[in-house]
LUMROSE-89714 format. One record per residue: x, y, z of N, C-alpha, C, O in turn; residue number from 1; residue in one letter. Coordinates in pm, whole numbers, padded with zeros to 5 digits. Layout:
// residues N
     n.xx     n.yy     n.zz    ca.xx    ca.yy    ca.zz     c.xx     c.yy     c.zz     o.xx     o.yy     o.zz     k   r
        X        Y        Z        X        Y        Z        X        Y        Z        X        Y        Z   NUM   a
...
This chain:
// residues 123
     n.xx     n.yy     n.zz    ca.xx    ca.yy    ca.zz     c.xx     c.yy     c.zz     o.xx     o.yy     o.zz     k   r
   -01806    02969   -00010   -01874    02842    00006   -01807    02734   -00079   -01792    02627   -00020     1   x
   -01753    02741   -00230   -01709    02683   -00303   -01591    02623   -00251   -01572    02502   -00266     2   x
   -01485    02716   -00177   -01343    02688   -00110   -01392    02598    00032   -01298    02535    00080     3   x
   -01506    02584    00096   -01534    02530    00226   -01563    02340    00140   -01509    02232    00164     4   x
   -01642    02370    00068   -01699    02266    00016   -01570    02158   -00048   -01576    02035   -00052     5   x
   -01448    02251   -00099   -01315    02184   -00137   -01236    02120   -00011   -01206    02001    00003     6   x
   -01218    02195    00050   -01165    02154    00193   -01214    02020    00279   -01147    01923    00316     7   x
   -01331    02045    00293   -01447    01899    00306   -01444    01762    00174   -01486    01647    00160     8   x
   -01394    01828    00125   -01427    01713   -00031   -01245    01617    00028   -01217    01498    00035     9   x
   -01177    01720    00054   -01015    01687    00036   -00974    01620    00181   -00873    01553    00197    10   x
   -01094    01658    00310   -01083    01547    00424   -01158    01423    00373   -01105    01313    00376    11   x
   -01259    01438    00335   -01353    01320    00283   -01284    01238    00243   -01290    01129    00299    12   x
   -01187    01257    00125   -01141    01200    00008   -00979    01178    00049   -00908    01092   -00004    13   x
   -00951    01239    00115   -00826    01141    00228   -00848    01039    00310   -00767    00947    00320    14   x
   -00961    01046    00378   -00966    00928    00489   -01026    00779    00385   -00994    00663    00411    15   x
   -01119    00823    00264   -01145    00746    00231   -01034    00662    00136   -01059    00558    00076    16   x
   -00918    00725    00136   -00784    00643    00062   -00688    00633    00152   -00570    00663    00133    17   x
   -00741    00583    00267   -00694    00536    00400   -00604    00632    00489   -00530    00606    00585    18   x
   -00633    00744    00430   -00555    00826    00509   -00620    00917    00631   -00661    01031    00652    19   x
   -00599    00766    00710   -00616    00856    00876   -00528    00870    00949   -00433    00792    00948    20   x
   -00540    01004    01056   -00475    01059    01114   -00314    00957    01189   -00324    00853    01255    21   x
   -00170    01034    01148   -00085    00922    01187   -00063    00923    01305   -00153    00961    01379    22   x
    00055    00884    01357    00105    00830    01461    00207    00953    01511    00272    00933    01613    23   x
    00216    01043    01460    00347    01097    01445    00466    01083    01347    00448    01063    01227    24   x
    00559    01092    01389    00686    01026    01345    00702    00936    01274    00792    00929    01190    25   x
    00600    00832    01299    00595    00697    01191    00530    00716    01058    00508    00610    00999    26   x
    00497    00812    01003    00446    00867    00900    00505    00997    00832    00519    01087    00914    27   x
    00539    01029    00713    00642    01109    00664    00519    01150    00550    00453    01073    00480    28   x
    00512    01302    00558    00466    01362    00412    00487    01323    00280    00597    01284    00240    29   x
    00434    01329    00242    00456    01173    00072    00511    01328    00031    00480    01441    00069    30   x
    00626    01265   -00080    00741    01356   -00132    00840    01429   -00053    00913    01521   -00091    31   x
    00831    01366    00079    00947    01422    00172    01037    01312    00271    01006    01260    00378    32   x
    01134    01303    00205    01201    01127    00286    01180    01180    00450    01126    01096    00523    33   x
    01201    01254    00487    01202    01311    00669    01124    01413    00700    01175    01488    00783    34   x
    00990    01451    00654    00944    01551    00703    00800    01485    00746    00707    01457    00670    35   x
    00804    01468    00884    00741    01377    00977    00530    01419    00959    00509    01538    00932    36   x
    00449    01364    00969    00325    01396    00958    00273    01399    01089    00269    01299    01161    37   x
    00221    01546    01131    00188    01533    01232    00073    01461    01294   -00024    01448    01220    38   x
    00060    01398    01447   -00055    01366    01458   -00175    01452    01448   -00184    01567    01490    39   x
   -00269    01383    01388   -00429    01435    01397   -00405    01511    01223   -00514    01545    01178    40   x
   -00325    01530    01158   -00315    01496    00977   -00292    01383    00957   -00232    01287    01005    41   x
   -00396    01431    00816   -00432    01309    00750   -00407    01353    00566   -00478    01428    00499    42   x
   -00267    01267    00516   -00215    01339    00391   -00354    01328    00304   -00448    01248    00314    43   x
   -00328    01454    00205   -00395    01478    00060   -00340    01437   -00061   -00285    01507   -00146    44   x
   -00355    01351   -00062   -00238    01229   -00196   -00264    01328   -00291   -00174    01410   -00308    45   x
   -00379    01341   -00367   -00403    01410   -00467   -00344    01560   -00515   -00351    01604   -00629    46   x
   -00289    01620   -00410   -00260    01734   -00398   -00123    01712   -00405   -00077    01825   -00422    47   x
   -00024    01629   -00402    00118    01622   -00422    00160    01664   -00556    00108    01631   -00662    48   x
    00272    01750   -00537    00353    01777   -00644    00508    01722   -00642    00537    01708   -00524    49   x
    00582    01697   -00698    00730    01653   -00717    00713    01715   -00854    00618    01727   -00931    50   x
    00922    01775   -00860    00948    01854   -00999    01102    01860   -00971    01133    01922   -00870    51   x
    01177    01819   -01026    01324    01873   -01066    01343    01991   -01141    01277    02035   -01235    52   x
    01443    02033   -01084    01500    02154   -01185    01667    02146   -01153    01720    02080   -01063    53   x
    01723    02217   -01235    01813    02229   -01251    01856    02321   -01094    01946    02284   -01018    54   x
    01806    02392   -01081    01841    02481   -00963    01806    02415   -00815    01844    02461   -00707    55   x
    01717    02287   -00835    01664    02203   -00703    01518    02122   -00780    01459    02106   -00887    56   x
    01517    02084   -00614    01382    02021   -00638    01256    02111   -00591    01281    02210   -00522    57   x
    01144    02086   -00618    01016    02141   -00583    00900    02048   -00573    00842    01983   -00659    58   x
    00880    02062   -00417    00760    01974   -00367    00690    02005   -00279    00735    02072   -00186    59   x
    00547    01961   -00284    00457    02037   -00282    00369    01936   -00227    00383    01830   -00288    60   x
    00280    01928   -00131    00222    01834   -00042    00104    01890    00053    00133    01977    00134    61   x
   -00005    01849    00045   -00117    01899    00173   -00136    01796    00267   -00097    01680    00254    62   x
   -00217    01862    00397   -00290    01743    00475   -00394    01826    00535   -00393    01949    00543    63   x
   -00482    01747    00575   -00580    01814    00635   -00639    01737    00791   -00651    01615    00802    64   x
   -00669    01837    00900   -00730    01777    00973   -00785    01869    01064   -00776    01990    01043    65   x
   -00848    01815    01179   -00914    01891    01303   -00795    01961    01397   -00819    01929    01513    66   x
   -00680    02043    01389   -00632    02036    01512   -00614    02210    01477   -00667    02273    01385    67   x
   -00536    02252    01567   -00551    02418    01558   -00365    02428    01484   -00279    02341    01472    68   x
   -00366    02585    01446   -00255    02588    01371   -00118    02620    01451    00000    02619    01413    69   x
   -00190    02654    01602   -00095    02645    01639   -00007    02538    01734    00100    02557    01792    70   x
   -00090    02424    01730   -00029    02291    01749    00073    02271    01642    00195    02256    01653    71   x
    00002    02273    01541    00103    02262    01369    00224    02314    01390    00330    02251    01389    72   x
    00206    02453    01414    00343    02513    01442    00425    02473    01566    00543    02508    01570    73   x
    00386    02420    01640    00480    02381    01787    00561    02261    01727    00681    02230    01733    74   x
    00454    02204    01668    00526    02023    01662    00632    02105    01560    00749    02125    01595    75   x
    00577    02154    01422    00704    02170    01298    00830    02276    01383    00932    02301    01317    76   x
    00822    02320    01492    00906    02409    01533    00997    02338    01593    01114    02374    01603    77   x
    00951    02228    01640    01029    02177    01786    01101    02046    01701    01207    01997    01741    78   x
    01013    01983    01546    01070    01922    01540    01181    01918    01413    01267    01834    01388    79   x
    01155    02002    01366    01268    02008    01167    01405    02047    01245    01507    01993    01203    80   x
    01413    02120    01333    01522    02187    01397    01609    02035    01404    01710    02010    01337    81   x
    01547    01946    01495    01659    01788    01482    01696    01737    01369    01806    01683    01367    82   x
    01600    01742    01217    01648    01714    01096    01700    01783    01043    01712    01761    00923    83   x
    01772    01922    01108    01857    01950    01033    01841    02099    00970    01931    02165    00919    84   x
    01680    02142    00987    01630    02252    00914    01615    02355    01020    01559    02334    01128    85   x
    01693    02517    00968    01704    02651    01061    01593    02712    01002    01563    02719    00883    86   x
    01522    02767    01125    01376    02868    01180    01456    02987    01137    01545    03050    01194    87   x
    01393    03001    01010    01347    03144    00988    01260    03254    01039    01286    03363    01089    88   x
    01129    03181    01007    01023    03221    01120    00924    03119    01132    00941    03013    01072    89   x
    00840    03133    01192    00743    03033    01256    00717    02954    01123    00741    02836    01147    90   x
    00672    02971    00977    00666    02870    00941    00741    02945    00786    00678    02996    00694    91   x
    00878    02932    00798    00993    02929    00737    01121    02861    00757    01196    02925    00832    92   x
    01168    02752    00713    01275    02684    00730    01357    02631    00589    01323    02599    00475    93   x
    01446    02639    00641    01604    02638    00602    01714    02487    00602    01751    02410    00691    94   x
    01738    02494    00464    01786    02372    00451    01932    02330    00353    01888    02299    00242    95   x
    02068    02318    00354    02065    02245    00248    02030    02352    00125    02005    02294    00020    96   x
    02026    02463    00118    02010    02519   -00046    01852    02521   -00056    01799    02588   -00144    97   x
    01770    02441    00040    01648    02440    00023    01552    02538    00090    01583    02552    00209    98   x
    01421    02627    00047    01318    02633    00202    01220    02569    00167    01170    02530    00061    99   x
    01182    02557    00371    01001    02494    00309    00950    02601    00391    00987    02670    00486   100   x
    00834    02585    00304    00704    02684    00372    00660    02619    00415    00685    02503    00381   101   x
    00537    02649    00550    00430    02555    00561    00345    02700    00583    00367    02805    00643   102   x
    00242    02650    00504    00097    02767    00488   -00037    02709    00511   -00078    02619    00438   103   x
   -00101    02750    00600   -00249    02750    00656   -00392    02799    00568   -00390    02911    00518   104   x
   -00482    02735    00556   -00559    02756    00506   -00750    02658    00629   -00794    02545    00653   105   x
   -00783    02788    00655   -00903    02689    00779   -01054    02739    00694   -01088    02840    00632   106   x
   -01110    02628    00726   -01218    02647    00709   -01327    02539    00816   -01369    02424    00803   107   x
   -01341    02635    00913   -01459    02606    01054   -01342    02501    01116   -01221    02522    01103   108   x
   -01389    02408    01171   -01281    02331    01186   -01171    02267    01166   -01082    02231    01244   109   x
   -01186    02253    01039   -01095    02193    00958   -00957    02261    00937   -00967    02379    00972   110   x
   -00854    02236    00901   -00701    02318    00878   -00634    02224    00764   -00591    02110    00785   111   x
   -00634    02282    00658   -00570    02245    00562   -00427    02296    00561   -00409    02417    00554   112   x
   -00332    02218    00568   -00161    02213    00614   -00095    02207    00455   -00112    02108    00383   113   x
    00009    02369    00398    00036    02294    00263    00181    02300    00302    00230    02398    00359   114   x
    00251    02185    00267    00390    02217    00271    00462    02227    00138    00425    02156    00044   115   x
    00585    02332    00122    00604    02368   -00012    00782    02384    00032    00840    02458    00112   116   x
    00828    02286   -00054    00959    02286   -00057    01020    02350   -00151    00949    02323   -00247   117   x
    01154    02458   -00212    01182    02484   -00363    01321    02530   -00311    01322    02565   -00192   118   x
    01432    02537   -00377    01575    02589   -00364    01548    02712   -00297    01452    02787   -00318   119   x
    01638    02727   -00217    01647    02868   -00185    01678    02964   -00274    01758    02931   -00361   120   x
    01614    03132   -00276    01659    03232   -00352    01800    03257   -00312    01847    03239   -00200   121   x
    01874    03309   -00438    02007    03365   -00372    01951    03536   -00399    02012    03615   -00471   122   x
    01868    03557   -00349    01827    03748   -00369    01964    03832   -00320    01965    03955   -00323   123   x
């Protein structure tokens, strides 16, 4: 109940710092110069991270909205591939020395979207 009630607090508290749902393309994940916001998200300012390191950068970004996860995944599939970033798997991509994750988190309707950028491992 505590995690439902966060989720609701973090749509609430996006739209009310004007963050409604974009346009697409014309809207970019805050801490990512090209990583496009899909329609029907709406960013979680509060939830941004930015961090340098010596080995890369690390960034860290939510959004939340009404749509299903696997819309999420069609649009991020169909579209990082043109900027440049190789499908690992459905929501693993490849960059540049970099990956991003994108990880799901739902509660009833809602879909909280986190995207997480950090250097790639050399394992």
């Amino acid at each position: 109940m505590k995690h439902r009630t966060g989720i609701i607090s973090a749509v609430l508290f996006a739209l009310c710092l004007g963050g409604v749902p974009s346009r697409g393309a014309d809207v970019f994940v805050y801490g990512f110069e090209d990583l496009p916001l899909m329609t029907g998200l709406s960013q979680v300012v509060g939830n941004s991270i930015l961090f340098d390191t010596p080995q890369g950068r690390i960034v860290q970004a939510s959004a939340v909205g009404t749509v299903s996860q696997s819309a999420v995944l069609k649009f991020y599939i169909e579209t990082l591939p043109q900027l440049g970033w190789t499908i690992v798997d459905d929501t693993e991509f490849q960059r540049e020395g970099e990956t991003l994750k994108v990880e799901f988190t739902a509660e009833g309707q809602v879909l909280e979207v986190r995207f997480l950028v950090e250097p790639t491992s050399n394992e």
